[in-house]
Every structure is written in structure tokens, then in C-alpha cells.
GUDO-875306 format. One line per field, with one value per atom (N, C-alpha, C, O): residue in one letter; x, y, z. Coordinates in steps of 0.1 Angstrom, whole numbers, plus 5000, padded with zeros to 4 digits. Last residue first. Layout:
BEGIN
res: A_...
x: X_...
y: Y_...
z: Z_...
END
This chain:
BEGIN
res: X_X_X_X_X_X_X_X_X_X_X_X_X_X_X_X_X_X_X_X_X_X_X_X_X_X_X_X_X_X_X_X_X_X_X_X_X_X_X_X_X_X_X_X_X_X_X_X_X_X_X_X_X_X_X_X_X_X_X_X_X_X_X_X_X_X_X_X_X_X_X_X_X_X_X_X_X_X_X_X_X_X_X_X_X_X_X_X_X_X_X_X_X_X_X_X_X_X_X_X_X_X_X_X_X_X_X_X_X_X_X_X_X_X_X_X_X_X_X_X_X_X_X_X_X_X_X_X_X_X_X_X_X_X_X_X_X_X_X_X_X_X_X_X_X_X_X_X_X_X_X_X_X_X_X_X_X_X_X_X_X_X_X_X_X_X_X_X_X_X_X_X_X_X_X_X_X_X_X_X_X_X_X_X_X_X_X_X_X_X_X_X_X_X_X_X_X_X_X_X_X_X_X_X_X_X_X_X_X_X_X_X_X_X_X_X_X_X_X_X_X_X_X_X_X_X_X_X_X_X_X_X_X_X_X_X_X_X_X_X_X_X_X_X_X_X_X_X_X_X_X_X_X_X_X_X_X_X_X_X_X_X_X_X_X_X_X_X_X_X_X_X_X_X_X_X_X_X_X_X_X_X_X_X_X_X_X_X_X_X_X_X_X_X_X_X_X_X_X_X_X_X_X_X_X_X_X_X_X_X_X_X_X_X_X_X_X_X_X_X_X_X_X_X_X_X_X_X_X_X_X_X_X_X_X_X_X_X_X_X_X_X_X_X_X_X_X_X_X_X_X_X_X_X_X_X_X_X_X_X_X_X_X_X_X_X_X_X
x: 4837_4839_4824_4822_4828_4824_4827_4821_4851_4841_4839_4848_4858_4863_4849_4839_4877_4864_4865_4873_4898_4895_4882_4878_4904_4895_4890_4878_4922_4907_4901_4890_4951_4939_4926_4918_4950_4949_4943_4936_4955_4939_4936_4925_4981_4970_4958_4952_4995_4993_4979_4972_4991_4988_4984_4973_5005_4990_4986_4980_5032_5023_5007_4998_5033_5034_5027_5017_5041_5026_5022_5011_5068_5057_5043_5035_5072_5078_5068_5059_5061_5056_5061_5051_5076_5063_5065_5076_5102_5102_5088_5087_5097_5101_5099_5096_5095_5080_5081_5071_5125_5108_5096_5090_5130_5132_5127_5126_5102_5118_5123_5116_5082_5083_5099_5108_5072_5084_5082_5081_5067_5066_5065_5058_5083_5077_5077_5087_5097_5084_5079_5067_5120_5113_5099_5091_5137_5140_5130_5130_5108_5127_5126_5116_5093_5096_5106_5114_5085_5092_5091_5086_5069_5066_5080_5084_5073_5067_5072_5077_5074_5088_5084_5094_5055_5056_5069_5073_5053_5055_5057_5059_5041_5053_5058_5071_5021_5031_5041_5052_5004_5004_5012_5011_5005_5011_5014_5026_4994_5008_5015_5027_4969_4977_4985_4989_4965_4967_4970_4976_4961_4971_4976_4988_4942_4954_4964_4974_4922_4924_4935_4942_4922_4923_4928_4937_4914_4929_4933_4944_4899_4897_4914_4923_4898_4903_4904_4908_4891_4883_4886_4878_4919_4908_4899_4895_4945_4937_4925_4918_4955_4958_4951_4946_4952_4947_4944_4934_4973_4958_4948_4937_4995_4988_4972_4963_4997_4995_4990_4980_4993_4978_4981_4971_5019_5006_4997_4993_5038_5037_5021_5012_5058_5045_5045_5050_5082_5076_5064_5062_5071_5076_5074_5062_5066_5075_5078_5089_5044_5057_5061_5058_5025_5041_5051_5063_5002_5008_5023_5029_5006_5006_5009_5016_5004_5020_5015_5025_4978_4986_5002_5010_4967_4963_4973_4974_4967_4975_4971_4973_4953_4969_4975_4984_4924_4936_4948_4954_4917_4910_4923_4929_4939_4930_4931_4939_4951_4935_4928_4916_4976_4973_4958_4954_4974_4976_4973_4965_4967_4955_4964_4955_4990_4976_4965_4958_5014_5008_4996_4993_5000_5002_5002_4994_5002_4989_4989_4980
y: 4762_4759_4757_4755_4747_4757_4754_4744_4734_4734_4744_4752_4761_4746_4743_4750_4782_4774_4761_4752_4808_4794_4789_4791_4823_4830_4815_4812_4815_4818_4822_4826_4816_4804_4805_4796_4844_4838_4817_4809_4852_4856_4849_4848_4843_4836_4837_4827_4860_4841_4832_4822_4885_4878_4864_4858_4879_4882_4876_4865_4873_4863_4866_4858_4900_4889_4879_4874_4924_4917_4905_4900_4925_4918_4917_4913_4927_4917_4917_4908_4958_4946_4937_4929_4968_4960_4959_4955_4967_4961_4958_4947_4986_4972_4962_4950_5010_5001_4992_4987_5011_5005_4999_4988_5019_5006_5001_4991_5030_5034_5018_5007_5027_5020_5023_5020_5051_5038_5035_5045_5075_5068_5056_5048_5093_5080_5080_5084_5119_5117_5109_5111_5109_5110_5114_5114_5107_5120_5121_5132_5094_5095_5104_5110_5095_5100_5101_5109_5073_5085_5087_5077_5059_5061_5073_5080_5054_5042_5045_5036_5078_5067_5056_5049_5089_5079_5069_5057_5106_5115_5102_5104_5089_5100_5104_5106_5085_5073_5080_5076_5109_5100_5089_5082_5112_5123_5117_5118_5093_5095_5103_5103_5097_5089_5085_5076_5127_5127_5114_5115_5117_5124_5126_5126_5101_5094_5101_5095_5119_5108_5106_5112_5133_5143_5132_5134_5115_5123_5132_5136_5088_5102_5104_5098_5055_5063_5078_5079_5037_5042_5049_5048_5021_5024_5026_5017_5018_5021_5022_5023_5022_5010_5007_4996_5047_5037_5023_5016_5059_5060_5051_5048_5050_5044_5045_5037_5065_5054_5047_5040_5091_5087_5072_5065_5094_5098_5090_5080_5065_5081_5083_5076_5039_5044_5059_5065_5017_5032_5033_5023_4979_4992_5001_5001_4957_4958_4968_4967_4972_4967_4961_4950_4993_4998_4988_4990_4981_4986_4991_4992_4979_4968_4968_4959_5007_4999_4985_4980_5009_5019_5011_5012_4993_4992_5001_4998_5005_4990_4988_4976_5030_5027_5013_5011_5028_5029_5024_5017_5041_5033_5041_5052_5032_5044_5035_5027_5011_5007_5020_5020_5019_5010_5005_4998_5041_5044_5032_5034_5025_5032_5037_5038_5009_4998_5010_5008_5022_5019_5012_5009_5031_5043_5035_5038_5010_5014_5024_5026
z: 5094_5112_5117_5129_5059_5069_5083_5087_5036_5052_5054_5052_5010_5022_5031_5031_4986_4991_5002_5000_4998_4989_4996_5007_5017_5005_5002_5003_5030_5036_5028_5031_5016_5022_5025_5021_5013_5002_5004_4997_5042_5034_5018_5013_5045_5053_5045_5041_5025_5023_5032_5029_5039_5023_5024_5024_5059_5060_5048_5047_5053_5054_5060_5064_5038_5029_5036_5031_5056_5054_5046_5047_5061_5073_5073_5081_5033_5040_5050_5048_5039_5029_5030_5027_5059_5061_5054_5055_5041_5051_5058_5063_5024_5017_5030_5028_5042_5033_5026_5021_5045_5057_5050_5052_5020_5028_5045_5052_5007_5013_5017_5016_4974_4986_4991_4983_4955_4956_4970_4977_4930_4941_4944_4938_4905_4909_4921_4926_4899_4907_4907_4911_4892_4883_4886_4877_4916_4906_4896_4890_4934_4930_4924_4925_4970_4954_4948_4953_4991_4985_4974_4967_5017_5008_5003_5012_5049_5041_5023_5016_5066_5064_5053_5049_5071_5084_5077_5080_5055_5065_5076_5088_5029_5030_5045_5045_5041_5038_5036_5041_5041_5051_5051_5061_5012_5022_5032_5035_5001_5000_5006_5006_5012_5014_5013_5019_4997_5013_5017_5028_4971_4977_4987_4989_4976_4968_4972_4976_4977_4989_4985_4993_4953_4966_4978_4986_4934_4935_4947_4949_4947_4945_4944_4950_4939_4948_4938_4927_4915_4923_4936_4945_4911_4909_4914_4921_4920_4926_4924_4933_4892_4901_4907_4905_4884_4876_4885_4885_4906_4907_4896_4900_4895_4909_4910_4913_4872_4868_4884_4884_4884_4874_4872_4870_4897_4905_4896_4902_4886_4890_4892_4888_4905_4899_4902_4912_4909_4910_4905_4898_4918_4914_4910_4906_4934_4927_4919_4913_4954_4957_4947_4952_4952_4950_4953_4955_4956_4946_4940_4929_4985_4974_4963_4957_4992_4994_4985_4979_4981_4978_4984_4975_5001_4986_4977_4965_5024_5019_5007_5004_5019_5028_5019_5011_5018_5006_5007_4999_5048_5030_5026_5029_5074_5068_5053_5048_5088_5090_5078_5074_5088_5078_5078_5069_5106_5093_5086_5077_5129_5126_5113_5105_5132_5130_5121_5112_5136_5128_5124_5112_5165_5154_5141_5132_5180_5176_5165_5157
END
């Protein structure tokens, strides 16, 4: 449940989506993000920082640890499911 409610907080998975092929420093994420406050941006990097998801290299990029390489792997087939349900079809 602990992670359901960090990845349910605005931004969270918009913020590891972005980082999954590579570092970003604070203003280029936040470009990414568009339309996320520098004050929220922060505290969700704080919040990804402090649960093992998120680090910073020597360059102050922020990067996905190898946990947050690891959910992103366990969200990929979310990905794929919502990329079917988006497409146009029958209605159930």
C-alpha cells in the first residue's frame, strides 16, 4: 500500500517516466513536466529520493537507482495495456 499511495501522488509517475532513459537536471525535468510547480518537483524528488526510486550523480542529474529501473520494468506492461485502451474500438 505504501507504494500504491507514492505512485498515486501528482507527478510521481510522470517524473520516473521521464527518467527512464536518462539523467535529467532539475529545469530540464521540469521542462518535461510541464506544468509542475518547482516547489512540487522538488518534494517529488524528495519523495523518490527517500523511497530508493530516485538519485543524483556527480552532475546533479537525476536518474532512476536500480529499484526505479526495476518499477519501470513493472510498469511497462501497464504502459502497453493503456496504450491498447486508448486506441479507438467497440464500445463494452
Amino acid at each position: 500500500m505504501a507504494l500504491l499511495d507514492l505512485l498515486g501522488r501528482r507527478w510521481i509517475l510522470r517524473i520516473v517516466w521521464e527518467l527512464r532513459a536518462e539523467g535529467l537536471g532539475f529545469r530540464a525535468l521540469q521542462a518535461r513536466c510541464g506544468g509542475v510547480s518547482p516547489s512540487v518537483l522538488s518534494q517529488r524528488l524528495r519523495d523518490l529520493f527517500d523511497a530508493g526510486i530516485v538519485a543524483q550523480d556527480e552532475r546533479k542529474n537525476y536518474r532512476l537507482t536500480p529499484n526505479g529501473g526495476k518499477l519501470l520494468a513493472a510498469l511497462v506492461p501497464l504502459h502497453r495495456w493503456a496504450e491498447n485502451w486508448r486506441k479507438p474500438g467497440p464500445c463494452l
